[in-house]
gemmi code that builds the backbone of each chain (N, CA, C; Angstrom):
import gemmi

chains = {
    "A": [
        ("UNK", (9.140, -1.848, 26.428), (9.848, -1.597, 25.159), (8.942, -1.988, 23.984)),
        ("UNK", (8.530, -0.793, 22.648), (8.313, -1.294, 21.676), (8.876, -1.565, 20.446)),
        ("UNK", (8.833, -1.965, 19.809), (9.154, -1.846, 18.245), (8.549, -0.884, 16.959)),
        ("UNK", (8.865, 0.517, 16.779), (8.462, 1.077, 15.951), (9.049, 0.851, 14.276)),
        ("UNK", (8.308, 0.940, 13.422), (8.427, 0.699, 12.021), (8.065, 1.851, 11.589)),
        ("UNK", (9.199, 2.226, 10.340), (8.553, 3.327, 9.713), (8.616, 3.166, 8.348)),
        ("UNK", (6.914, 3.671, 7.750), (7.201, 3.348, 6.266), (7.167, 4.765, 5.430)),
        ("UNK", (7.823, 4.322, 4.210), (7.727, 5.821, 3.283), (8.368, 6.768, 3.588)),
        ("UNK", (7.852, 7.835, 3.247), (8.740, 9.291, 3.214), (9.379, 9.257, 4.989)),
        ("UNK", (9.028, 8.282, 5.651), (9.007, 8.849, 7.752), (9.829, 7.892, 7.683)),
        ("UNK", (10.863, 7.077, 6.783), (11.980, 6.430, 7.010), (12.940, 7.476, 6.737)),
        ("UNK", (12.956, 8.477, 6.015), (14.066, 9.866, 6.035), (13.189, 11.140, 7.175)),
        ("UNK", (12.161, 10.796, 7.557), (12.527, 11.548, 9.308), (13.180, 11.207, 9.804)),
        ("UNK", (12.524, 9.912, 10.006), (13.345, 9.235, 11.368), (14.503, 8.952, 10.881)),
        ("UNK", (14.976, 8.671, 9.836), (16.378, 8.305, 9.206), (16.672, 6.963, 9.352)),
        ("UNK", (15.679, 6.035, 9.636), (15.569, 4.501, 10.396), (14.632, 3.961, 9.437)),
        ("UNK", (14.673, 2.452, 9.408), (13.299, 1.593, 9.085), (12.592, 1.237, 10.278)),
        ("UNK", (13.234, 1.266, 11.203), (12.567, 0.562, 12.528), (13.455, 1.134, 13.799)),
        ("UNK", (12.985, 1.044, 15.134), (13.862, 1.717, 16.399), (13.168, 0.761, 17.347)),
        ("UNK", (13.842, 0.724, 18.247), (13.065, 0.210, 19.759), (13.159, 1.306, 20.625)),
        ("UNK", (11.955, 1.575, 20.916), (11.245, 2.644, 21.910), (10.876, 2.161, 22.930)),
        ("UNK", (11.599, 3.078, 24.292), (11.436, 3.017, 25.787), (10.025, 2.835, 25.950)),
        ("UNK", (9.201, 2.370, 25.662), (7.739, 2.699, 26.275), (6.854, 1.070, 27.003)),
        ("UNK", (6.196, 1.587, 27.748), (6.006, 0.845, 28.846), (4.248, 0.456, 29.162)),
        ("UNK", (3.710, 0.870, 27.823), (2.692, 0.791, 27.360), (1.455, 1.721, 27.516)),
        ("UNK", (0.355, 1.676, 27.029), (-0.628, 2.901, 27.292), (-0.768, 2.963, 25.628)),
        ("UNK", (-1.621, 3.890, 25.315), (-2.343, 4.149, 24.492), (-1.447, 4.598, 23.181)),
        ("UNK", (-1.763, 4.602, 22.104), (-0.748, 4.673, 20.862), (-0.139, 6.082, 20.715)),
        ("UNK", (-1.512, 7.075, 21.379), (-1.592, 8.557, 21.325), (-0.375, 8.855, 22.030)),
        ("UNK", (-0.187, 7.831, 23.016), (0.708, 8.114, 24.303), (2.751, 8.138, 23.741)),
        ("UNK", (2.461, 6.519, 22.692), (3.600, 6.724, 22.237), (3.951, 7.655, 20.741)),
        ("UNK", (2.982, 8.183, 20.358), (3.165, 8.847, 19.529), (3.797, 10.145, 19.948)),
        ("UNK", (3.677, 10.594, 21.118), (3.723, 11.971, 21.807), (5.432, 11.730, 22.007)),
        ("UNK", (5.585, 10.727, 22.861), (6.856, 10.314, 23.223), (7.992, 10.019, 21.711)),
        ("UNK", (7.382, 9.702, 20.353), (8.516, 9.432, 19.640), (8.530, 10.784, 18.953)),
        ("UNK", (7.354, 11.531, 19.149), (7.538, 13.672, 18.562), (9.024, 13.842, 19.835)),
        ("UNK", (8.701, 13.962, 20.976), (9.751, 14.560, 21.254), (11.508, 13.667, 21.107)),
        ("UNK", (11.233, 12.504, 20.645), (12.509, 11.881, 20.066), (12.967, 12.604, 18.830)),
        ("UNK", (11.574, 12.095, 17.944), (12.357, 13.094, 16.502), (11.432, 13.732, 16.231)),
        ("UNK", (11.588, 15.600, 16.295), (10.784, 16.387, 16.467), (10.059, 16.420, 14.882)),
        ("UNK", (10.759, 16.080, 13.872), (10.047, 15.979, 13.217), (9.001, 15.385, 12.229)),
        ("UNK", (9.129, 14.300, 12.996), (7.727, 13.631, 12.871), (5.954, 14.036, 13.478)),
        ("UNK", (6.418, 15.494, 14.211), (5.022, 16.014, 14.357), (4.381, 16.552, 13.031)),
        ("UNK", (4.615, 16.925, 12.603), (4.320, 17.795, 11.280), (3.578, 16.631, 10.570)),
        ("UNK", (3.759, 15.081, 10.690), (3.108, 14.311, 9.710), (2.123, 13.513, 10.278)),
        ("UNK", (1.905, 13.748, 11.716), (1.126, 13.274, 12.399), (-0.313, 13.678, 12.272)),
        ("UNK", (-0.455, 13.949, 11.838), (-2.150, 14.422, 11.429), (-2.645, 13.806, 10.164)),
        ("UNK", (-1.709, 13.567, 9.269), (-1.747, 12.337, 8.069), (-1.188, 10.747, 8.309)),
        ("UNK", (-0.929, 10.387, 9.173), (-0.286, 9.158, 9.659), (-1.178, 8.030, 10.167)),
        ("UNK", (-1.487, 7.023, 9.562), (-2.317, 5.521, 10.253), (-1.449, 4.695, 11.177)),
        ("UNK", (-1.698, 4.359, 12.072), (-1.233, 3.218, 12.932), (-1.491, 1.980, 12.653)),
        ("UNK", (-0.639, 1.271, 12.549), (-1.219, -0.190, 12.563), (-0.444, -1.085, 13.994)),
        ("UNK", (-0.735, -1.929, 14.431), (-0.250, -2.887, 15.467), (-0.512, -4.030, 15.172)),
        ("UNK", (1.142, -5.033, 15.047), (0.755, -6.483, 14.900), (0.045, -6.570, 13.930)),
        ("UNK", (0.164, -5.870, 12.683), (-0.302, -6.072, 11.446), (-1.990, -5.688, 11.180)),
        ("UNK", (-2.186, -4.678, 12.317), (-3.680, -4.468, 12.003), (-3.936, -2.567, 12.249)),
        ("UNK", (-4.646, -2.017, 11.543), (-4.802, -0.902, 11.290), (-5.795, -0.222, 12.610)),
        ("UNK", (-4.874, 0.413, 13.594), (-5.626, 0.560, 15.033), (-5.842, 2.191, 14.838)),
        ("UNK", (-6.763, 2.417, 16.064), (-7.022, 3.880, 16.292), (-6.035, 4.306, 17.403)),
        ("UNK", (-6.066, 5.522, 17.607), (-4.921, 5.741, 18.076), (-5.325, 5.694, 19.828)),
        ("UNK", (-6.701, 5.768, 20.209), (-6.429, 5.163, 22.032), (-6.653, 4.245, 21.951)),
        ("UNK", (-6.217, 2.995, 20.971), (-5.994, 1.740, 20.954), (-4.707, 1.305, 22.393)),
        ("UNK", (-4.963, -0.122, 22.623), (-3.760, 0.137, 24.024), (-2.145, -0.509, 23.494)),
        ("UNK", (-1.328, -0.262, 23.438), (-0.304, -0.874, 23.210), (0.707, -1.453, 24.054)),
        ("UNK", (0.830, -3.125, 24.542), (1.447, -3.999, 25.546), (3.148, -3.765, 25.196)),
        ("UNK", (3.700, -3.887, 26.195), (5.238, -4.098, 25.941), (5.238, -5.244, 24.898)),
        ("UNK", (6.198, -4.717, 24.097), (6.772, -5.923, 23.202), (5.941, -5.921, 21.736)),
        ("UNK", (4.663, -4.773, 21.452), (4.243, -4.940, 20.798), (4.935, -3.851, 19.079)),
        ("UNK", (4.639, -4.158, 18.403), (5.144, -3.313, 16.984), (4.055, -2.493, 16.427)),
        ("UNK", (4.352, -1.181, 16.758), (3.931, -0.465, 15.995), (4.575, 0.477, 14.843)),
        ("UNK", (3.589, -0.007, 13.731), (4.036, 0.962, 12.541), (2.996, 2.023, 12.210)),
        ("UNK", (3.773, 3.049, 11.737), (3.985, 4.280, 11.647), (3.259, 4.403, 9.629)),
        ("UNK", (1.915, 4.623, 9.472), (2.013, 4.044, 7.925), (1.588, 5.687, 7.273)),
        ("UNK", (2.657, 6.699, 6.200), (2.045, 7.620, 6.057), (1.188, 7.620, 4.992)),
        ("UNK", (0.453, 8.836, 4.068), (-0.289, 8.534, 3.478), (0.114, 7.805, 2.015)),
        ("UNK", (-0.681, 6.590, 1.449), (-0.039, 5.541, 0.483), (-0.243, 6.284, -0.672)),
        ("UNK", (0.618, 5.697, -1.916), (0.370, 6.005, -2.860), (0.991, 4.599, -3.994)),
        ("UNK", (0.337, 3.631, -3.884), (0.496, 2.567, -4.891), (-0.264, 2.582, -5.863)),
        ("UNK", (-0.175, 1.850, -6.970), (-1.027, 1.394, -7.740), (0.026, 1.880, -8.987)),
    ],
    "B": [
        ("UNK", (10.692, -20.945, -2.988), (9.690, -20.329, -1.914), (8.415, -19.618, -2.491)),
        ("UNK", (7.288, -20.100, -1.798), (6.471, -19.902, -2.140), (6.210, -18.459, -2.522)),
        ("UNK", (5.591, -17.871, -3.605), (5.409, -16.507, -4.196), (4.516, -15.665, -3.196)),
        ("UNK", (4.267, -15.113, -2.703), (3.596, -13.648, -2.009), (2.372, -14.061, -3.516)),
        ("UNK", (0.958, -14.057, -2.997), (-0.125, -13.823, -3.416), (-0.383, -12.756, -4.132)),
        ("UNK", (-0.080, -11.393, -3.391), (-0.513, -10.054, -3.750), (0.594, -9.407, -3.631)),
        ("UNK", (1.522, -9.303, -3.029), (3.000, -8.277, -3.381), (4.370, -9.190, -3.658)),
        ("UNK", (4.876, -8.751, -4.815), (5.715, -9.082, -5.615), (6.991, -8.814, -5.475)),
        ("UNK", (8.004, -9.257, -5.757), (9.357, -8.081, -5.662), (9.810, -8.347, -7.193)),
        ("UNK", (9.516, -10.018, -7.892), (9.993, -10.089, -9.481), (8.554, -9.241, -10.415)),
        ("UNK", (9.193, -9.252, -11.668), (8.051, -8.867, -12.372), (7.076, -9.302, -12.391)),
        ("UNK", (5.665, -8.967, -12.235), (4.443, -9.215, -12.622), (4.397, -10.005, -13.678)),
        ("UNK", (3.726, -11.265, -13.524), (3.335, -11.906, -14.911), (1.706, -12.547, -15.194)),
        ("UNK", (1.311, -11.359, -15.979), (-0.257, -11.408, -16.315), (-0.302, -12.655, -16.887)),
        ("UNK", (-0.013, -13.413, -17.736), (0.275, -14.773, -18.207), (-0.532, -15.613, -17.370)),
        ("UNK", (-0.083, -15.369, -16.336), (-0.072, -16.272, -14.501), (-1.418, -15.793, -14.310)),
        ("UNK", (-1.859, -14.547, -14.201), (-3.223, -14.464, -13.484), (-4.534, -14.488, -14.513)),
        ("UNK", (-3.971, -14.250, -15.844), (-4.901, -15.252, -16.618), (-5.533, -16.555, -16.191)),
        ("UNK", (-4.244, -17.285, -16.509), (-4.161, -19.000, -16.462), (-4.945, -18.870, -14.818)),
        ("UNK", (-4.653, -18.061, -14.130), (-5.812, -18.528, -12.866), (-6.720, -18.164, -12.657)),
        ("UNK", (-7.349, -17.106, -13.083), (-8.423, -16.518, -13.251), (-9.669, -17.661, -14.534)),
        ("UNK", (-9.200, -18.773, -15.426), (-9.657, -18.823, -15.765), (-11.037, -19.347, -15.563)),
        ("UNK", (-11.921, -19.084, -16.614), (-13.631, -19.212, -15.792), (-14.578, -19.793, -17.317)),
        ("UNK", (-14.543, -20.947, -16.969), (-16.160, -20.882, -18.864), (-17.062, -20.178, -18.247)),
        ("UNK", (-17.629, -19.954, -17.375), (-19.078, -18.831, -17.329), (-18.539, -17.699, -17.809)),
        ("UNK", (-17.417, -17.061, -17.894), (-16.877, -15.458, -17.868), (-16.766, -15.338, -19.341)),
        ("UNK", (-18.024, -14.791, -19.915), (-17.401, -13.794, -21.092), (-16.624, -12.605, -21.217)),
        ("UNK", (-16.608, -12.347, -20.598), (-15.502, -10.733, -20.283), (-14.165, -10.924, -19.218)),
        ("UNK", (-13.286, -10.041, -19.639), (-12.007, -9.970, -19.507), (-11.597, -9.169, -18.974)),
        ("UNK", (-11.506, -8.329, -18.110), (-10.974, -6.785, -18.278), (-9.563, -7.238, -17.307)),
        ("UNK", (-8.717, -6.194, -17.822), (-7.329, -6.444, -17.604), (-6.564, -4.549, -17.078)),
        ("UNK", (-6.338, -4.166, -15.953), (-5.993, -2.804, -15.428), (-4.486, -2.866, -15.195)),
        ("UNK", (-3.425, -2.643, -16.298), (-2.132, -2.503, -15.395), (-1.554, -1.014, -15.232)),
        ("UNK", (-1.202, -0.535, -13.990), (-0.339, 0.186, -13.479), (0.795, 0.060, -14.208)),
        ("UNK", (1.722, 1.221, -15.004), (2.897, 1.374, -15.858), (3.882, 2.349, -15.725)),
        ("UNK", (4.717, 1.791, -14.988), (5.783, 3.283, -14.862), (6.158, 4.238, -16.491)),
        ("UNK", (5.543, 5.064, -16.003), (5.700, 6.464, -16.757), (7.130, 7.162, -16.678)),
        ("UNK", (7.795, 7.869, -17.888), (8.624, 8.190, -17.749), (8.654, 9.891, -17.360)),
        ("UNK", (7.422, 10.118, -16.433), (7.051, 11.604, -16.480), (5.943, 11.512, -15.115)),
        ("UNK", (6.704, 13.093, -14.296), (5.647, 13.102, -13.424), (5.785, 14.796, -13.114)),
        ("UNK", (4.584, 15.432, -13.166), (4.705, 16.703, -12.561), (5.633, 17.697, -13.540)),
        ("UNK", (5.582, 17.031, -14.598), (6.662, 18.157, -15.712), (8.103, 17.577, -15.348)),
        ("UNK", (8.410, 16.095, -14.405), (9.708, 16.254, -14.318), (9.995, 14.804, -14.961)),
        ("UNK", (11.046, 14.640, -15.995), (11.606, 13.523, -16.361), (12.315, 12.043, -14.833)),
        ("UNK", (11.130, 11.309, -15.286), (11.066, 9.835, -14.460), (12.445, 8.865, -14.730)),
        ("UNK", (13.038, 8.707, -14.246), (14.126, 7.750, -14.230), (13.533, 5.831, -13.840)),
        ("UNK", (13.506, 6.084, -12.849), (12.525, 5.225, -12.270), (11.975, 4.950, -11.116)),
        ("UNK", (11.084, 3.998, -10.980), (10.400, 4.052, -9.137), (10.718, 3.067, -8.170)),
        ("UNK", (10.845, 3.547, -7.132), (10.585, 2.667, -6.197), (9.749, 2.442, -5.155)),
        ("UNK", (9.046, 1.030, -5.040), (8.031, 0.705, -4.329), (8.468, -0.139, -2.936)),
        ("UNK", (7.876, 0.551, -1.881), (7.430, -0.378, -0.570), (6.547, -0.142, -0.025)),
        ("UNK", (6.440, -1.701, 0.364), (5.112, -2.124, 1.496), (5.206, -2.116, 2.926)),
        ("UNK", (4.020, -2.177, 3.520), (3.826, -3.249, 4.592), (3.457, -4.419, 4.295)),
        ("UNK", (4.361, -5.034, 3.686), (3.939, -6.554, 3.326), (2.344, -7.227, 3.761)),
        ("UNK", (2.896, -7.342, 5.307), (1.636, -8.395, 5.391), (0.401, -7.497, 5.891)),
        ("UNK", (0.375, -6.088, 5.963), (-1.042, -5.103, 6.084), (-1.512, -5.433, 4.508)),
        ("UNK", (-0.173, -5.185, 3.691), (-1.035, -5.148, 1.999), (-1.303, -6.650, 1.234)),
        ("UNK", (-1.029, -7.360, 1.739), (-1.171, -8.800, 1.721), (-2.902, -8.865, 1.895)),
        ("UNK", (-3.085, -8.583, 3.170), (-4.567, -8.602, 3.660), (-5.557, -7.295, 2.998)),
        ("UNK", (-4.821, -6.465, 2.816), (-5.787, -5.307, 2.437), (-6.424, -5.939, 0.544)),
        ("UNK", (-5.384, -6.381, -0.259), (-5.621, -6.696, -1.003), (-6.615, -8.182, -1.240)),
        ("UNK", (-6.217, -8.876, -0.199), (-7.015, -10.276, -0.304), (-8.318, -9.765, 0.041)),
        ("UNK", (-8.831, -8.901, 1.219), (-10.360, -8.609, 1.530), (-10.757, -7.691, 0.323)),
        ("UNK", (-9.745, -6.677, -0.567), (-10.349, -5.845, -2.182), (-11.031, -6.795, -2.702)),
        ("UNK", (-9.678, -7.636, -2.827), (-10.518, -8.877, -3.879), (-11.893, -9.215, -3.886)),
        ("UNK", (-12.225, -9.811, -2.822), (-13.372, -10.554, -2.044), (-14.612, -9.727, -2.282)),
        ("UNK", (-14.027, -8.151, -1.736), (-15.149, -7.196, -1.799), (-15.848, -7.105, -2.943)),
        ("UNK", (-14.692, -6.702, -4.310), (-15.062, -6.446, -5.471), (-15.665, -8.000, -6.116)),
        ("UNK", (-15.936, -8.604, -5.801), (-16.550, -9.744, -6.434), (-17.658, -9.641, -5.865)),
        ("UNK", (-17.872, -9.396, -4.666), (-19.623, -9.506, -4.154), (-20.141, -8.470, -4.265)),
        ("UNK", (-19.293, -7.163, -4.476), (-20.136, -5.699, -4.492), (-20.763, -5.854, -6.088)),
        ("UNK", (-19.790, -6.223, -7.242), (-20.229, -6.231, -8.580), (-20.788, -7.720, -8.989)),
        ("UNK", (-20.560, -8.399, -8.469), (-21.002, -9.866, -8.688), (-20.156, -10.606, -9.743)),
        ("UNK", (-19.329, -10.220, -10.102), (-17.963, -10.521, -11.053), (-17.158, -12.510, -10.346)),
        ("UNK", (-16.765, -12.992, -11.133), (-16.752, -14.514, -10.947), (-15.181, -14.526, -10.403)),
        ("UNK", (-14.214, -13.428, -10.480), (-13.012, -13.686, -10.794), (-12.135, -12.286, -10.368)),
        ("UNK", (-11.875, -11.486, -9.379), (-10.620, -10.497, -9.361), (-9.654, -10.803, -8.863)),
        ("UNK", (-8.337, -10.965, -9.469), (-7.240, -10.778, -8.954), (-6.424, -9.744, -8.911)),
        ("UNK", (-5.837, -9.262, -7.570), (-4.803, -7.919, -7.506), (-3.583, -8.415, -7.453)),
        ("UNK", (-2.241, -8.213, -7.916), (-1.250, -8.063, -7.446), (-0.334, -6.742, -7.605)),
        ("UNK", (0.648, -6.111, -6.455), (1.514, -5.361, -6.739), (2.626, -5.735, -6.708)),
        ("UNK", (3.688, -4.938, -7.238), (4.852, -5.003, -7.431), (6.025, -3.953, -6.269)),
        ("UNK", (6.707, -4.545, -5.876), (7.463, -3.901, -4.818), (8.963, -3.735, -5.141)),
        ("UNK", (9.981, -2.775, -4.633), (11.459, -2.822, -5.631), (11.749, -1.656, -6.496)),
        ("UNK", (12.897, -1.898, -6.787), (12.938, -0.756, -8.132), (12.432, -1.558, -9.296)),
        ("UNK", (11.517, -0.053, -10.134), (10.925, -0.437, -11.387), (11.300, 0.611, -12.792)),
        ("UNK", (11.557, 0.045, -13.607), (12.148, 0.643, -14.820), (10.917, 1.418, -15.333)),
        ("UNK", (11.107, 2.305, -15.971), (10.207, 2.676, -16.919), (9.540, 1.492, -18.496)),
        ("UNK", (8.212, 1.666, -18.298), (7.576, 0.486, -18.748), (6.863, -0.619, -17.971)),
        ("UNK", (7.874, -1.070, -17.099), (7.428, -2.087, -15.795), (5.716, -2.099, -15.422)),
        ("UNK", (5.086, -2.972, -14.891), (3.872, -2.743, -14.393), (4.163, -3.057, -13.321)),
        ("UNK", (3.686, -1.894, -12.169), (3.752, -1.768, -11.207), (2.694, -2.357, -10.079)),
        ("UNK", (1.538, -2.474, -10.918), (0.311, -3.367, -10.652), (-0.959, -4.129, -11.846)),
        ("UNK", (-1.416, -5.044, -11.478), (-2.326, -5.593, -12.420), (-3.106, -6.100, -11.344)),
        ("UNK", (-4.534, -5.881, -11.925), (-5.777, -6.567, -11.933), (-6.425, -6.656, -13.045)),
        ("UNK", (-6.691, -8.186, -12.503), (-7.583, -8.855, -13.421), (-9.249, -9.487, -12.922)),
        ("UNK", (-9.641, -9.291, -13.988), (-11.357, -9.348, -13.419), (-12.123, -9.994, -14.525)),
        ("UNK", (-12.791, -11.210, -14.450), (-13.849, -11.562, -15.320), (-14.734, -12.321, -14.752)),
        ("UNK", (-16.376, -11.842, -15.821), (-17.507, -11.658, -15.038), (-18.473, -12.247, -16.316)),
        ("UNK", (-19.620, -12.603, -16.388), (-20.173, -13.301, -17.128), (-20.599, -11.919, -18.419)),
        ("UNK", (-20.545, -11.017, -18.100), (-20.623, -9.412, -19.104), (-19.930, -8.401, -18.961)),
        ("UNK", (-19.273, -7.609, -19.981), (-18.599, -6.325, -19.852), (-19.172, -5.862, -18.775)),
        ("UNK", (-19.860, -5.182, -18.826), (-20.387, -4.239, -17.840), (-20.303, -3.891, -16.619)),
        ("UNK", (-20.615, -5.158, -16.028), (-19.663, -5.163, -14.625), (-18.023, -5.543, -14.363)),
        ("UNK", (-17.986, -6.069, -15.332), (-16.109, -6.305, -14.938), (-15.520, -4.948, -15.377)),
        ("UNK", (-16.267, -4.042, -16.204), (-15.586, -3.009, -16.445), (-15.349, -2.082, -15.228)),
        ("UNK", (-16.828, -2.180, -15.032), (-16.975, -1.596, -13.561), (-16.059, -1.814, -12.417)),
        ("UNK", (-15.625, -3.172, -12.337), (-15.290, -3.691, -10.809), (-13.804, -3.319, -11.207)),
        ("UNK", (-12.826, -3.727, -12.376), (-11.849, -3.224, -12.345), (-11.441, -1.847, -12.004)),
        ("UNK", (-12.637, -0.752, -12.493), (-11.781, 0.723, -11.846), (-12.301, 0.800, -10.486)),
        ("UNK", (-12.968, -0.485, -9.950), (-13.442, 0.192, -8.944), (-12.305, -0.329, -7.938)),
        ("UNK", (-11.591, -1.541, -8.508), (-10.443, -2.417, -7.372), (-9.253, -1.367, -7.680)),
        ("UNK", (-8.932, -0.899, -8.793), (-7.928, 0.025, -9.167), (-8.111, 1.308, -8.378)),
        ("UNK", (-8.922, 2.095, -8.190), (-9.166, 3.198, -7.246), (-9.212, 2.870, -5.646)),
        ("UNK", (-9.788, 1.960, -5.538), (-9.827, 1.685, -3.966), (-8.398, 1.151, -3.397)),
        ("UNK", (-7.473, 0.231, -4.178), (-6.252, 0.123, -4.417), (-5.384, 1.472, -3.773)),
        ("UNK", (-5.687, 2.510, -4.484), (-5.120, 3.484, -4.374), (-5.068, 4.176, -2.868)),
        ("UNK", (-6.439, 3.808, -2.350), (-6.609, 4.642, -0.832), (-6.891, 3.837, -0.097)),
        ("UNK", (-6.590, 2.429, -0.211), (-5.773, 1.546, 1.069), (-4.665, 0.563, 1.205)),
        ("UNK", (-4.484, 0.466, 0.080), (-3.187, -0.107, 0.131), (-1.735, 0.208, 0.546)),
        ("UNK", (-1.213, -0.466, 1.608), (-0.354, 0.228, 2.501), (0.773, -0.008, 1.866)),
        ("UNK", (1.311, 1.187, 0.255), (2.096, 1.248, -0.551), (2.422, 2.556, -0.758)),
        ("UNK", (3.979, 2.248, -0.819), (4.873, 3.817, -0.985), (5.553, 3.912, -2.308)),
        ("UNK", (5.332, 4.905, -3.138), (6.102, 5.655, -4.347), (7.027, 6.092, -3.759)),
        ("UNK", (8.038, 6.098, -4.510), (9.174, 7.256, -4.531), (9.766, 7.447, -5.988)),
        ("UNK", (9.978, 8.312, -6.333), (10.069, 8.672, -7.632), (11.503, 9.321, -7.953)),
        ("UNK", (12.629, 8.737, -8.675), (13.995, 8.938, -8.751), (13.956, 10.004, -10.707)),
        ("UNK", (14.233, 10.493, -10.399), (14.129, 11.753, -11.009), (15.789, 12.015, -12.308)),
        ("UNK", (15.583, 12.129, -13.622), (16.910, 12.263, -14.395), (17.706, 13.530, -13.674)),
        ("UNK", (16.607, 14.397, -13.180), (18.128, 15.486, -12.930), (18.515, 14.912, -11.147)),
        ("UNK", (18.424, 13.851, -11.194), (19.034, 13.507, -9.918), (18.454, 13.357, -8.442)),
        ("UNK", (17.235, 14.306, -8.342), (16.433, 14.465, -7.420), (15.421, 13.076, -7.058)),
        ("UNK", (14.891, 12.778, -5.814), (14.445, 11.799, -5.223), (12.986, 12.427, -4.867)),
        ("UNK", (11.742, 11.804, -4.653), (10.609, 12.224, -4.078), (9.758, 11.242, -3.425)),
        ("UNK", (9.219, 11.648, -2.501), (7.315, 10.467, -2.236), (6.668, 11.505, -2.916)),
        ("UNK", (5.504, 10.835, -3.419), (4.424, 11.214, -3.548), (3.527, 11.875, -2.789)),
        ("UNK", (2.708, 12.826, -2.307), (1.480, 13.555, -1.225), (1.001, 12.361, -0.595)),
        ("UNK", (0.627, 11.269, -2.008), (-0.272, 10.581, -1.171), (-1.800, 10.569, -0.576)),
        ("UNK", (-2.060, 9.724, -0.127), (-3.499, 9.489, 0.216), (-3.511, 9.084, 1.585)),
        ("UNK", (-4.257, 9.682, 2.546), (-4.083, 9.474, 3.877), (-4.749, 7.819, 3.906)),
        ("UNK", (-4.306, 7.118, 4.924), (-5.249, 5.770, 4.947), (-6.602, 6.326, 6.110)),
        ("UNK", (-7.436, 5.787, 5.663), (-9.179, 6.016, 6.146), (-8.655, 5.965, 7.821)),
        ("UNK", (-8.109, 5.645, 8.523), (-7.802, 5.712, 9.765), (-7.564, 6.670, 9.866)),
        ("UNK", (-6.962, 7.490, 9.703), (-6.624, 8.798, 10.422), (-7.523, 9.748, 10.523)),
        ("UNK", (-8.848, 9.036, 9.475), (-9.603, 10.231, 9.914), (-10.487, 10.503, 11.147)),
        ("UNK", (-10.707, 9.054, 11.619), (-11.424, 9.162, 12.751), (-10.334, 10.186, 14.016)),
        ("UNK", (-9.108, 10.539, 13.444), (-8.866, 11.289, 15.037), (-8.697, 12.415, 15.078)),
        ("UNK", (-8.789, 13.406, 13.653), (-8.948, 14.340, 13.515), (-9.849, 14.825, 12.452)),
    ],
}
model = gemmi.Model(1)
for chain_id, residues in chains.items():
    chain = gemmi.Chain(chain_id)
    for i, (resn, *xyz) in enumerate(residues, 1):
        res = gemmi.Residue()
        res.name, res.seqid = resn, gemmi.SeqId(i, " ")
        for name, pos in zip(("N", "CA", "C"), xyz):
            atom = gemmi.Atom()
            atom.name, atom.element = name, gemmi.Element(name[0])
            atom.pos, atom.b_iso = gemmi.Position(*pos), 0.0
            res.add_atom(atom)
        chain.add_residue(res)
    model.add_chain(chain)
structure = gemmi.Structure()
structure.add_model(model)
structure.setup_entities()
């Protein structure tokens, strides 16, 4: 099981700030695939989307352990 | 409770990063605030709202800092943003920078203000008078490019 976070405009995809996702670990690519076919439309933003884990900005065949949080960060616009 | 360093949820108070920034070697000052506009895209701004990843932009901003002082050689940058709803007027961000000459603090401020922009793990949304809600396009963060 992970903890997904979603920031920005991918909190009205997902319609959530955060979910716990069935996944059982493997590569980020792996759960990224698995939360497209949850909410289909979060593919469309996946090609603009950073990962971070545990507060650090990963690549996506980074490995991800049960229990770990991944957020979902789309592209920023502060300042 | 102790204040968040770099993201805010009360107003910004430049006052504050004066008084800490201060430096006798630093002749120069430069001062960059971010200001909600009452206008975006031809459409009348109501006002904004900002979120983070707290503690990604916590760190992204503490290593700006760091950077922009050794890339320009500047004695002094501080970033903070502002997170929440913000009125029109509000500053949404400030940096402050002083350096023993204009020249480079002028420099290092647009340079912490732009780089700001394309990593800081911060969301616009923009609430609109005729009622309508938006994000911004945005700026992809430098990660994504390595996978496509």
């Amino acid at each position: 099981m992970i903890t997904v976070e979603f920031y920005g405009v991918l909190r009205e995809v997902a319609e959530t700030d955060r979910l716990q996702c069935d996944f059982s670990g493997g590569a980020v690519e792996e759960a990224l695939s698995l939360l497209c076919r949850q909410i289909p439309a979060l593919a469309a933003h996946l090609p603009r989307l950073a990962c971070a884990v545990d507060d650090e900005i990963v690549s996506r065949d980074a490995q991800l352990g049960s229990g770990a949080t991944l957020a979902l960060l789309p592209p920023v616009s502060g300042g | 409770m102790k204040k968040s360093k770099h993201l805010q949820s009360e107003p910004l108070d430049l006052a504050e990063l004066i008084a800490e920034t201060a430096d006798p070697s630093a002749g120069a000052l430069v001062v960059f605030s971010g200001t909600v506009r009452n206008h975006h895209a031809g459409k009348q701004v109501e006002y904004l709202n900002y979120t983070a990843h707290a503690a990604l932009c916590e760190k992204v901003l503490a290593e700006l800092e760091s950077e922009t002082r050794e890339r320009f050689g500047v004695s002094q940058c501080r970033i903070v943003h502002r997170e929440g709803d913000l009125r029109i007027g509000e500053d949404s961000v400030l940096v402050v920078v002083r350096s023993a000459h204009r020249k480079e603090a002028f420099a290092a401020a647009e340079y912490a203000i732009n780089t700001l922009k394309e990593r800081a793990p911060v969301w616009k949304r923009e609430h609109y008078a005729d009622g309508t809600v938006d994000y911004q396009e945005g700026v992809p963060l430098s990660a994504c490019k390595h996978d496509h």
